[in-house]
N, C-alpha and C positions, 0 to 999 in steps of 0.2 A: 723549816730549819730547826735543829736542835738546840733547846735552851739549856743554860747551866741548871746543876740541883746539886746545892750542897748537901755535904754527906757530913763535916765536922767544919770544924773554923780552919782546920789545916784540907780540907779536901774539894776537889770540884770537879765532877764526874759534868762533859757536854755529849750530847746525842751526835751521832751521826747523822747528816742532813739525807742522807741515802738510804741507810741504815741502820732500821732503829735496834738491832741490838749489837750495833759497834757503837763501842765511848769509846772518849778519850777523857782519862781521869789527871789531873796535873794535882801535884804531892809538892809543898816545900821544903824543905828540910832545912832549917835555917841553922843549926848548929853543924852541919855540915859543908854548908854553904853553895849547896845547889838546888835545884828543881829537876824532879821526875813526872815526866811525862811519858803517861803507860796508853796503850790501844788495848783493849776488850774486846772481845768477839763474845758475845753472851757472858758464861762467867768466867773464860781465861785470859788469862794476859798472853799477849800477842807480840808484843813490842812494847820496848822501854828506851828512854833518851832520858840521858841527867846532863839538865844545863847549868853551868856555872852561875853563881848569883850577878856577874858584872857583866852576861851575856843576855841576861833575861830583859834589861831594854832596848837591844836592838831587835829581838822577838817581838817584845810588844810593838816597835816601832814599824817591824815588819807587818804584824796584822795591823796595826791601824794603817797603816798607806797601801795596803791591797782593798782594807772596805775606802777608804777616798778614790782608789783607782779605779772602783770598777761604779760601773753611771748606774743610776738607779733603775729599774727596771719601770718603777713607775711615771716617771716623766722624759719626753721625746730629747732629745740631745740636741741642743745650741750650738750651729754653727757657729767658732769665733767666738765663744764666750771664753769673758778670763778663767784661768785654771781654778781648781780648786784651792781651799785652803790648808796648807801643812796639817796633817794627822795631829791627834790634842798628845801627843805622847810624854808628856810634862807630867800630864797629870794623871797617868798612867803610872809616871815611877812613882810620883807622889805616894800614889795607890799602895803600890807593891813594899815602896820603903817604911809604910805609917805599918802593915802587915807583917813583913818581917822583922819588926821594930818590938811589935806587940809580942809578936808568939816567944824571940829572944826573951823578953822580958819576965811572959810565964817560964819558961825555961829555968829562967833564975832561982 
């Protein structure tokens, strides 16, 4: 699987888990007030998405309830066991607001 590797306080380039020379780099832009998400193919951009900063936690909240939804490869599946528990996505925004919180601030 491909891990994050920052590149600056504002950048975060992840691997493709297929392909190791596609990333995907995510850009915040905070006096803007969106987030760019670019695709890499070696060294060119391939595709770009700019998300709103008030869209960026149902994103997170979309990747954390895909990794809860999907059963872990390493242990056998539970018939009848209770569900999992809600994605941590609180502390996700936490995350991201303590982050655009900061960078605004250099900004300043």
């Amino acid at each position: 699987m491909g891990a994050a590797r920052v590149i600056t306080e504002e950048r975060s380039w992840f691997a493709d888990a297929h392909r190791p020379d596609r990333t995907l780099r995510v850009s915040p832009h905070p006096t803007e007030g969106v987030v760019t998400l670019s695709v890499w193919d070696g060294h060119r951009c391939v595709a770009t998405h700019r998300i709103a900063r008030e869209s960026v936690p149902d994103l997170v909240g979309c990747l954390a309830g895909g990794l809860v939804a999907a059963p872990p490869t390493h242990l056998s599946v539970v018939r009848d066991a209770p569900p999992p528990p809600p994605p941590a996505v609180p502390g996700a925004v936490r995350w991201w607001r303590r982050l655009t919180t900061a960078t605004r601030l250099r900004l300043r």
